[in-house]
C-alpha positions in Angstrom: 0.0 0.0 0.0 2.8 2.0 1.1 4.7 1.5 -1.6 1.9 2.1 -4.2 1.1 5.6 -2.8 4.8 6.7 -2.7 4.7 5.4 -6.7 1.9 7.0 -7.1 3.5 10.8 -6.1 6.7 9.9 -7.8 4.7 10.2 -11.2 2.8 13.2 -10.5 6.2 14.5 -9.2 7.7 13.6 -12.5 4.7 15.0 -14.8 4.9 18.3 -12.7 8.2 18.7 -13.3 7.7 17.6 -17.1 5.1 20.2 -17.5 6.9 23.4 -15.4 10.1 22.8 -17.2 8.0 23.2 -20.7 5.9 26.2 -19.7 8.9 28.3 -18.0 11.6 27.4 -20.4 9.7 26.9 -24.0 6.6 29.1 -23.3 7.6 32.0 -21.3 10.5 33.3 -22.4 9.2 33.1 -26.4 6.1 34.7 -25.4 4.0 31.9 -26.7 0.3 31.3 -24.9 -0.7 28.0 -23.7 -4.0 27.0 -22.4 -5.8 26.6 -19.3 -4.6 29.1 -15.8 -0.8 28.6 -17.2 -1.7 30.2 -20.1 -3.8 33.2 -18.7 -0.9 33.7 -15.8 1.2 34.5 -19.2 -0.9 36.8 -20.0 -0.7 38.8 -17.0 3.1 38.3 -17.0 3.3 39.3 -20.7 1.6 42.4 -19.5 2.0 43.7 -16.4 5.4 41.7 -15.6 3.8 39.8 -12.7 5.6 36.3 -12.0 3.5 33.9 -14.0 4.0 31.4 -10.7 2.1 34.0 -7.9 -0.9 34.4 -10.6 -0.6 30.9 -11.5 -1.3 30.2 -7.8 -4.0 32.5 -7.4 -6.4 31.3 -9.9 -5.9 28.1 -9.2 -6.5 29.0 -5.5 -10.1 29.9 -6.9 -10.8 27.2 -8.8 -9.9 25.0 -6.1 -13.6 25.6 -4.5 -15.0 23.5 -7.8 -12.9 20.5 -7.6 -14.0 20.5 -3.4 -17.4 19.8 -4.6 -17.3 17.6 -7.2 -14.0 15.5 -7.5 -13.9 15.2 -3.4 -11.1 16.8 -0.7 -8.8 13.7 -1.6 -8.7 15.1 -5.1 -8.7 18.2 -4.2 -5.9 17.9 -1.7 -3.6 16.5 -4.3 -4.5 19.3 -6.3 -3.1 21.6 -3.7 -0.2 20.1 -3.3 0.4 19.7 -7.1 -0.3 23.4 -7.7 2.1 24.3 -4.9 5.0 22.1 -6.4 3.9 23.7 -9.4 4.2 27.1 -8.6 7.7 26.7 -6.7 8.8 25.0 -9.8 7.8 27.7 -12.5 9.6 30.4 -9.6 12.4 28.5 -9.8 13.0 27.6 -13.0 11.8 31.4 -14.4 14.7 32.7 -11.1 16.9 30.7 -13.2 16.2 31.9 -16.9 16.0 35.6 -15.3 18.0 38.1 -16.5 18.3 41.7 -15.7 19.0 44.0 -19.2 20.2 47.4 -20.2 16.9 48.7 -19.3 16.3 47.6 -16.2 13.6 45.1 -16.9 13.7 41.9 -16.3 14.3 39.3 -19.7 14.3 35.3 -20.0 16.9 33.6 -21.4 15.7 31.5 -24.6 17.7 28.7 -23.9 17.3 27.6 -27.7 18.2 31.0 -29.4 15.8 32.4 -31.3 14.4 29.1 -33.0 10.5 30.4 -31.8 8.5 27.4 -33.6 11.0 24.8 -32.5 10.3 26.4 -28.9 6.5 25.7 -29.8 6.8 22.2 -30.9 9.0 21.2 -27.6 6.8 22.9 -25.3 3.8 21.8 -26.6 4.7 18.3 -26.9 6.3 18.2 -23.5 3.2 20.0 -21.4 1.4 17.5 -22.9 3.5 14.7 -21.8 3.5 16.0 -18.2 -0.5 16.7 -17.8 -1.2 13.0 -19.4 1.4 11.4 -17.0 -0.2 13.2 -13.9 -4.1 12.5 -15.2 -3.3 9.0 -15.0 -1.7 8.8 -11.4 -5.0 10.4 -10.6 -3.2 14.1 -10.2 -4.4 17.4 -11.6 -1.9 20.7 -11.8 -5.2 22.4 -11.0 -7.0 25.2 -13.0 -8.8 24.1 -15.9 -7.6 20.6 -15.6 -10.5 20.6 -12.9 -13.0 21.9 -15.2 -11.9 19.0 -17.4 -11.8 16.0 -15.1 -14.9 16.9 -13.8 -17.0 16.9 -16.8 -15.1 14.0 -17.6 -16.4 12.5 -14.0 -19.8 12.2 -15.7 -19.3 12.4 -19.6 -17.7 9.8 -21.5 -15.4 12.2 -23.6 -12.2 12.9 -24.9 -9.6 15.0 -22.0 -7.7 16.1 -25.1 -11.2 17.4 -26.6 -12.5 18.9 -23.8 -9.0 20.8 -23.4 -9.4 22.0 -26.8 -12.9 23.9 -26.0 -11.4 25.8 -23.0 -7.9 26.2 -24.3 -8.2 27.6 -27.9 -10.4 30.9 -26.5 -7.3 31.5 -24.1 -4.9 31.1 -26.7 -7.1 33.3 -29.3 -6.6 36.1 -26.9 -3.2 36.6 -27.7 -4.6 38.0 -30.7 -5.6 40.9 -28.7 -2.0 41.2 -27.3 0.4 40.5 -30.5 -2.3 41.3 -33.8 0.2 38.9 -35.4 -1.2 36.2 -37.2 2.3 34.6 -37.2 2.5 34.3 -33.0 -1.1 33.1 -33.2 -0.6 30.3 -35.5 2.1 29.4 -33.9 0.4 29.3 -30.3 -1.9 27.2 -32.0 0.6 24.1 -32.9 1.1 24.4 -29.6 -2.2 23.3 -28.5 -2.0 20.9 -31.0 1.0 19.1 -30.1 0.2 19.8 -26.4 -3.3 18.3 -26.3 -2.5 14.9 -29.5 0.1 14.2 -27.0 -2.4 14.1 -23.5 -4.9 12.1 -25.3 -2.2 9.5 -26.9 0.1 8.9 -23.6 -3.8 8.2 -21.6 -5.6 6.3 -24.4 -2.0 3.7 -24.7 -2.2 3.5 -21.2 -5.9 2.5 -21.4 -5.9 1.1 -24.6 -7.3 -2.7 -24.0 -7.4 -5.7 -26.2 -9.2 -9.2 -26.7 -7.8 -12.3 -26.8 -10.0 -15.3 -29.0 -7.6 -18.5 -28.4 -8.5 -22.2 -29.7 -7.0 -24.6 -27.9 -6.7 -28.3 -26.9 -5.2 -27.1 -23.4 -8.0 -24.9 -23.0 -7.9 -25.5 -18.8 -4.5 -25.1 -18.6 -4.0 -21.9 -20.7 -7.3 -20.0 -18.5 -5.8 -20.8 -15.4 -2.1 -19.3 -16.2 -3.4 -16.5 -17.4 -5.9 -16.0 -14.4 -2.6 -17.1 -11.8 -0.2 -14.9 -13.9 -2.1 -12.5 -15.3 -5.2 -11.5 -12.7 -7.6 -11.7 -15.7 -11.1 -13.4 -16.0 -11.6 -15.7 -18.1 -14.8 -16.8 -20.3 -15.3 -20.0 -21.8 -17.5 -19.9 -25.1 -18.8 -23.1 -26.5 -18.1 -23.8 -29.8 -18.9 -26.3 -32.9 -16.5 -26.5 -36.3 -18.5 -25.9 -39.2 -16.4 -28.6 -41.2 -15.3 -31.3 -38.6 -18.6 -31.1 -36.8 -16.1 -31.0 -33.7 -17.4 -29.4 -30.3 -14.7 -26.7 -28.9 -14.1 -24.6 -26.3 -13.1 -21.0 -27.1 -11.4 -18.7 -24.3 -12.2 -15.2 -24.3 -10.0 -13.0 -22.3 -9.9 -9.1 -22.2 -6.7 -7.4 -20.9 -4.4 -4.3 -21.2 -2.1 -4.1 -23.9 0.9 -3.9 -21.8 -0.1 -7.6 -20.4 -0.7 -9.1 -24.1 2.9 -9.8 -24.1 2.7 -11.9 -20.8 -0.5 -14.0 -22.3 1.3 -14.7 -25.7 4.3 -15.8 -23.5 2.3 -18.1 -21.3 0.0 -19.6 -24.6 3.2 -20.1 -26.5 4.6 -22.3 -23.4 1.6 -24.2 -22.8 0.4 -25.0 -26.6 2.5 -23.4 -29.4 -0.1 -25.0 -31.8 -2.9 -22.9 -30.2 -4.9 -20.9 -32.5 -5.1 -17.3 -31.4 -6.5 -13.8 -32.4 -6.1 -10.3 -31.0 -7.7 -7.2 -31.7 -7.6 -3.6 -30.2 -10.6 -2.8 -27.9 -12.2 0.5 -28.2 -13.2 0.9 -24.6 -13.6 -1.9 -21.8 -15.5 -1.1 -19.0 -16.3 -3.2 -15.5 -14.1 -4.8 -12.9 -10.7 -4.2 -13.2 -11.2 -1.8 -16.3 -12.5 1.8 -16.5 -15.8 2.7 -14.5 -19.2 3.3 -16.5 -20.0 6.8 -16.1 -23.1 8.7 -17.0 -23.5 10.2 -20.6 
């Protein structure tokens, strides 16, 4: 249990740091927006020169209130502590990238020279990256990632595509900043990259497959995989259409990652078993996602 939980924090701890290290050092210092409260906290910096990391606090300190209600305080106090490690990290990191110039205001350093898009594509790719690898150790970095898990709570939709509805009318507001259709494009990939990669790190960690195996050691090959594997097994009755033979068909649903372990453990018991797999579009029940409403 222990052991679990302290996993658990290791890969929020990880997708926070994936996350701060592409908004600070990608985003900020190339003045490119980025959805959700990160993205509105560059705003205000790109304005007013206010550390993104206090505003980025703020707000979320606001939207806490709506994840209380409806994702519970366990949720909610995860949240907390994600968006403090957040906001120490973007301090941090944007201390480091700080630079005082000529004029007296304070500049980033673009780690990557001026290379703008290639700043884009990195950033994007990696917030992404991050916010998928803390959605699926049950995290959030807070502000509109509430929004989103919550109608996801009861909605059986995309977090990529619900991203997309909140996050491209922050990012059309730097319109109203720039009037460059360039910057805005460009802020767009972005959002691309950033949301493509949250939906395809969570749907390959999802992603579930069926097993349809024909076998002489039927017994045998169930009970491995239910020892070996902790999956169910259902026996379907079949009949050959040519030999007129009665048969017994296993049908076993898994995770992709454990299709390697039941291919290993069919090819030791009967190499001569017949066997089909095909991808799953969603599995839902005992020891696979929950039914929500929708």
């Amino acid at each position: 249990m222990v052991k679990d939980l302290l996993f658990t924090y290791l890969k929020i701890a990880l997708g926070l740091v994936i996350f701060s290290t592409a908004f600070t050092c990608f985003m900020l210092p190339y003045q490119l927006v980025t959805g959700g409260v990160s993205g509105i906290s560059a705003f205000i910096y790109y304005m007013t020169g206010f550390h993104a990391s206090v505003s980025y606090f703020i707000i979320n300190g606001l939207l806490m209130l709506l994840g209380l209600y409806t994702l519970g305080w366990r949720f909610c106090l995860r949240t907390l502590i994600a968006t403090i490690a957040t906001s120490f990290l973007i301090e941090f990191m944007q201390g480091l990238l700080t630079t005082i110039g000529p004029d007296g205001q304070e500049h980033l350093t673009r780690i990557i020279g001026d290379q703008r898009f290639m700043a884009a594509v990195i950033g994007g790719m990696l917030e992404g990256v991050g916010l998928a690898i803390v959605f699926l150790a049950g995290g959030s970095t807070g502000g509109t990632d509430i929004i989103v898990l919550s109608v996801n709570k009861y909605r059986n939709m995309s977090l990529g595509r619900i991203m997309l509805c909140i996050d491209v009318f922050i990012v059309s507001l730097s319109w109203f900043i720039y009037h460059d259709i360039e910057t805005l494009v460009t802020c767009y990939i972005a959002l691309f990259l950033s949301i493509n990669a949250v939906d395809y790190v969570v749907n390959s960690a999802h992603q579930s497959v069926q097993f349809t195996i024909i076998s002489e050691k039927y017994a045998e090959i169930a009970q491995a995989v239910c020892d070996k594997v902790d999956r169910g097994v259902t026996i379907l009755h079949g009949e050959g259409w040519y030999s007129k033979e009665h048969r017994n068909v296993l049908l076993i649903m898994a995770r992709k990652p454990e299709s390697r372990i039941i291919f290993q453990l069919i090819r030791l018991i009967d190499p001569k078993a017949f066997v089909t797999m095909s991808n799953v579009e969603g599995v839902f029940g005992e020891g696979f996602d929950k039914i929500k409403k929708g």
